[in-house]
N, C-alpha and C positions, 0 to 999 in steps of 0.2 A: 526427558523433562522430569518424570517420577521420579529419575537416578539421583539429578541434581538435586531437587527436592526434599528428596530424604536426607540427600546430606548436611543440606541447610537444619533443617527441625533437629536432627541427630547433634551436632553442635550445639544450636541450642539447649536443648533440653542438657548437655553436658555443663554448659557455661552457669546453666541454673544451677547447680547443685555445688558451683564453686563458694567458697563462701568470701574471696578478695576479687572478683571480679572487677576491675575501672574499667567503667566507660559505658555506652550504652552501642547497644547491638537491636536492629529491627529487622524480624524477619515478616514479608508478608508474602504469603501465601494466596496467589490470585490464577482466578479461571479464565475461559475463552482466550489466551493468548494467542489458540491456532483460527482464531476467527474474526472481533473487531475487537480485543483486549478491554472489552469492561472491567475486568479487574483491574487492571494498571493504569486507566484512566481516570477511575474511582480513588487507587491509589495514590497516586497525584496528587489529591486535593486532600486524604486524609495526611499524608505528611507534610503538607503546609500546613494544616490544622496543627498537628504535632509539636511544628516548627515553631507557630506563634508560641501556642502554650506552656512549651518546655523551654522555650529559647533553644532551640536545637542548632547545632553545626552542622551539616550534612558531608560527609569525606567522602565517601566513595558510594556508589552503587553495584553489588557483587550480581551478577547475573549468577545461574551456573545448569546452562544451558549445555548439554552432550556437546563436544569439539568432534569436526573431521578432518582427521589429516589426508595430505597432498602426501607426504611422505610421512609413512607409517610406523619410523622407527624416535618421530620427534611431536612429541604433546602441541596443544594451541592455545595460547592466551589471547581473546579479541579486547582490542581499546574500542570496541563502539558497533555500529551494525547499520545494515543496510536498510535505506529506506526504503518506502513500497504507495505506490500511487497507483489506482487502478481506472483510468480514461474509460469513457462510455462512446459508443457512436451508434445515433441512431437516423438512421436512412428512411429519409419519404419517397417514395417513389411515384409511378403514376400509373394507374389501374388498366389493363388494357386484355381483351381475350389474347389465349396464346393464339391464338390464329392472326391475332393483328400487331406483335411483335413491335414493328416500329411505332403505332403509335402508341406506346406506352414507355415505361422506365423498370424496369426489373430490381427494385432496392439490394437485392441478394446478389447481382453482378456488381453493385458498387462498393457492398460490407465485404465479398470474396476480395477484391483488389485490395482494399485498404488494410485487411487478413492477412493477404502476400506479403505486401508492402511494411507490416511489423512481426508478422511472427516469427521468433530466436533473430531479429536483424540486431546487429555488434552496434550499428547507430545507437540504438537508442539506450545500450549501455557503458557509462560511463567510466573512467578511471582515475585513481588518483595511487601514488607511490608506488605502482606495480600491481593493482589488484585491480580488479576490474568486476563489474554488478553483472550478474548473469545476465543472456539477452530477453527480452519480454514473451510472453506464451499468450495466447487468450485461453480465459476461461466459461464462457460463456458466448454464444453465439445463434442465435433464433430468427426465422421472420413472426409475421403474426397471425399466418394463417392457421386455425385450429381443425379444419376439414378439408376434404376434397373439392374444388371447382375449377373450372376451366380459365379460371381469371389465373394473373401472375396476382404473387401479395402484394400488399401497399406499402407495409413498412418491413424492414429486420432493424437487429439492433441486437450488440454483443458488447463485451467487458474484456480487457485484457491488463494481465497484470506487470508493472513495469516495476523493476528493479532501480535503486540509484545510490551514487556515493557523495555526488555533488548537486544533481540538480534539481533546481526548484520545481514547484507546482506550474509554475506562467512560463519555465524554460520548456516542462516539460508539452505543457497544453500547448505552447507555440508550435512543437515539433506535430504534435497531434493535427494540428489546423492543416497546418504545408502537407504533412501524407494525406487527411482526407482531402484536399482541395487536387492534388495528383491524382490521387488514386479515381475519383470522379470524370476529371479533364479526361484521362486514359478510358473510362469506360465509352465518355460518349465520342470519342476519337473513335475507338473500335464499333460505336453504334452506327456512324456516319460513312464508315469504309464498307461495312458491312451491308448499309441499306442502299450504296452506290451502287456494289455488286447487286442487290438485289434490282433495283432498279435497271441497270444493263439487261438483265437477264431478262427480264419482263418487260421493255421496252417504255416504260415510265419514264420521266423528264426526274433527274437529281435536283432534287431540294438539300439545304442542312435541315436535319431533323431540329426542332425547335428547344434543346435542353440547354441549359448551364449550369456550370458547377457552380452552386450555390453551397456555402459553408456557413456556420455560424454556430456560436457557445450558448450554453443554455438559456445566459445572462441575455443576450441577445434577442433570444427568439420569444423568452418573459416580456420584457419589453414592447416586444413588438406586438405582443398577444394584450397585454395593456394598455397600449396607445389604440389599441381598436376596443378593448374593453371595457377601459375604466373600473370603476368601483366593484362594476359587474364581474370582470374577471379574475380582483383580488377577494373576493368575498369567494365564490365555487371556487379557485383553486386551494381556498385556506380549507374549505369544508369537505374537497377531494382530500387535500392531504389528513386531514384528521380520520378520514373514514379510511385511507389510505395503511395508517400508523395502527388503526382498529385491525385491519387484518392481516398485516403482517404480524402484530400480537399474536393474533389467536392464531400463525401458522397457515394462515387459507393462500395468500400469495411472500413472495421470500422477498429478498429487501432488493436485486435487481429485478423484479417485475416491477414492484412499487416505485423506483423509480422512473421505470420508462409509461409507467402509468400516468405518472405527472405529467410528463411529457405529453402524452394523447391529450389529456387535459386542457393543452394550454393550446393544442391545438383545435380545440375550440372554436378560438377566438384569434386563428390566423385566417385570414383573406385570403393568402397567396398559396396556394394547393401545389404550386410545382415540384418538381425532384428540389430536394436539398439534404444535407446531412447536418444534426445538430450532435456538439460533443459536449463534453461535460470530465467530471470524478465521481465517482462511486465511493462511500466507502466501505476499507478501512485508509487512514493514511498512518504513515508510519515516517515521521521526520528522520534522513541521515545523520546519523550524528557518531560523533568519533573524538575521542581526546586531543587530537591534534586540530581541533576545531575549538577548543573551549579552553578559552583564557583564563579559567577561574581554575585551575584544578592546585586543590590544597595539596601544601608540601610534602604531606604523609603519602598522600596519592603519587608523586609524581614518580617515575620508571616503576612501575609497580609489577610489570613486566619481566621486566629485567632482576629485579630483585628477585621474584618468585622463582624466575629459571635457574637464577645462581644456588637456590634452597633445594631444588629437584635435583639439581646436578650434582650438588654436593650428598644430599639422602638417599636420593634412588636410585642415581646414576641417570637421568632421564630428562633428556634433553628438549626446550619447551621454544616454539619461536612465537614472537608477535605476529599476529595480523592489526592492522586498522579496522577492519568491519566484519562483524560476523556476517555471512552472507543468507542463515538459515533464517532470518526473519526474527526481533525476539525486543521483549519488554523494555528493552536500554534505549529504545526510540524515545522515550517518555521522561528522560532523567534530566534534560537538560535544552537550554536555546535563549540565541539572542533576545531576539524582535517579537512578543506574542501579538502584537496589533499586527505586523506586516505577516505574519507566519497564518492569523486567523483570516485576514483579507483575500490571501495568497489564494485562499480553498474556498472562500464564502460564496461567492459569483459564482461557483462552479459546481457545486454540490449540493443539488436539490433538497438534502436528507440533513445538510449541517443544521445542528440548532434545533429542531424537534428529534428525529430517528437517532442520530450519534450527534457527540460534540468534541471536543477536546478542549480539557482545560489548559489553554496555551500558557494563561495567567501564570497558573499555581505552577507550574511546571517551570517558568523563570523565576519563581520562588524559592525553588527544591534545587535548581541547577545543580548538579554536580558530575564528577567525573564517572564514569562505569569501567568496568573488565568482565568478562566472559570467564569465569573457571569453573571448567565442569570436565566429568567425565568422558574416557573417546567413545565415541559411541558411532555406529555404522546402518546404514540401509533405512537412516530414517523413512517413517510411510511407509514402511515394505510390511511382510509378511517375515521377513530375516529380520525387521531391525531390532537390536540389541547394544547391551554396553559392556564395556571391557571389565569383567570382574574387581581384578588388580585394582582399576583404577577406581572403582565401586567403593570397593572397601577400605582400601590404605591411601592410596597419592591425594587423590583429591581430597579426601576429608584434610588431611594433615597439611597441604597446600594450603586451601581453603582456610584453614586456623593460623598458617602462619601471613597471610595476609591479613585478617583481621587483627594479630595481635601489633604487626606493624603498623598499621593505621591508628589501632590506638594509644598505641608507647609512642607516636608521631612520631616515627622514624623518617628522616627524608633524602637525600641524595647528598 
């Protein structure tokens, strides 16, 4: 990212010192990308500002994020990038001594099943033209016990991050509902086989142990915690979450505690104490988006691709292919989208944190619409302790790429 970057400001600062320059060029330089992308979400709404002010066209979007190649002897231009949702599930369980096993619920046997049941599984990643979205990892996984006792915990509750090319927030939470409502059914299937045997062995009479898979979304369980509450319960959870927002500031708890804090919260003000699982979104979210999604792309922009590889192959000799999605996660999430009411809805219900902690400006961002490309240098072993970027491409290809797509964008060369 520093590679890219430098190469961006390096341009610039050449393009200043031209004195026929046409056309205007904006570089912005924005932080947190590897976290909730406040800068590019901030961004956003400053180029809408821009936008009114100047009366601005917007033509392209140039990311110039490090490329890795599949095959190492041919560069990568991305038309767009991978979007990123990250689902919560947090498990109630029912408190019980280890020594009395069945009558209790173990929440950590039900977050391990629904653990199995997503992590790296090819379901939950999607494909479109030959590419496909990595498959999902969790990153975050805890019960709530903070000491030693002889009780099982009451709740766990983990985060896992999901990759996508196509699908939405409500495709993706639907698929989330169906594994925790399995992954649950399977535990107390195995709880009732288990307590058969036990009962055999001890000469006890079988009963069904009295669970059910009980599921339900954040949106759900607010509600429910309301119609027992009233006024009562939207006044303390408004004044949890402020005190909430207080010390995730100042660092004392991080933004996945906070929000399953809410969640204890609202629990409150539920009646009903049984096992259940409530899910949700966390953020960051990061909309899919890709040029072959977005009707608007001005004529200067379109094969942009293709032109740029015919310019490497002719200078460098250096052979460049398209992808559709950068799959490394990256700011071009933010450049462009139909619907901002159905896109803000899509997450609203669902994200404890939308609207105080993060937001996204859906608005300004259908303001700004435009196309993106990826050009950046190759670069290898992101995250590692090796990662590094290809000199060559440091200092000569990309720079001089990178200028011959701008200068095409703005002499509106088109196909």
């Amino acid at each position: 990212m520093k590679a890219g970057g430098s190469i961006q400001y390096a341009l610039l600062e050449s393009y200043s010192e031209l004195a026929d320059f046409d056309g205007n060029v904006i570089v912005i330089g924005v932080p947190d990308e590897e976290n909730l992308s406040a800068g590019m979400r901030a961004a956003a709404k400053l180029l809408a500002e821009l936008k009114k002010k100047y009366d601005l066209e917007y033509i392209m979007m140039i990311n110039s994020e490090p490329h890795q190649r599949k095959d190492f002897s041919k560069g990568v231009f991305s038309e767009g990038t991978v979007g990123k949702m990250m689902p919560f599930v947090y498990v109630r369980g029912f408190l019980s001594h280890a020594g009395k096993v069945f009558e209790g619920l173990n929440p950590v046997s039900v977050l391990s099943e629904i653990v199995t049941r997503t992590e790296i599984n090819m379901d939950f990643a999607d494909a479109v033209n030959g590419e496909a979205a990595p498959p999902p990892t969790w990153l975050y996984m805890k019960d709530s016990k903070d000491r030693y006792d002889v009780s099982m915990p009451l709740t766990a509750r983990g985060c896992f991050s999901v990759l996508t090319l196509k699908q939405t927030p409500s495709e993706l939470l639907s698929e989330v509902k169906r594994v925790c409502q399995e992954g649950f059914s399977t535990v107390i299937d195995r709880m009732n086989r288990n307590y058969a045997a036990f009962c055999q062995k001890t000469g006890q009479t079988v009963k069904p142990l009295p669970w059910s898979a009980k599921v339900v979304n954040f949106k759900e369980l607010y509600e429910e915690a309301k119609a027992n509450g009233g006024e009562s319960l939207v006044r303390e959870y408004e004044t949890a979450l402020q005190e909430i927002l207080k010390d995730m500031e100042a660092g004392k708890i991080n933004m996945i505690e906070g929000n399953f804090c809410l969640i204890e919260k609202i629990y409150d003000y539920i009646e009903d104490i049984s096992p259940r699982v409530v899910y949700g979104l966390l953020p960051p979210y990061y909309p899919n988006v890709s040029n072959i999604y977005f009707d608007g792309i001005a004529p200067a922009a379109r094969g942009m691709s293709e032109k740029l590889s015919v310019y490497a192959q002719e200078v460098y000799h250096q052979e460049y292919t398209k992808e559709y999605f950068y799959t490394g996660i990256c700011d071009l999430s933010y450049i462009n989208i139909d619907d901002p009411q159905k896109q803000r809805a899509s997450v609203a219900d669902s994200m404890p944190l939308l609207g105080q902690y993060y937001d996204i400006p859906f608005e300004e961002i259908k303001e700004i619409s435009m196309a993106g490309i990826n050009i950046g240098p190759w670069g290898k072993d992101f995250h590692k302790l090796t990662e590094r970027v290809y000199k060559e491409d440091l200092y000569e290809r990309t720079p001089h790429i990178l200028d011959a797509a701008i200068k095409m964008l703005l002499k509106g060369e088109d196909n």
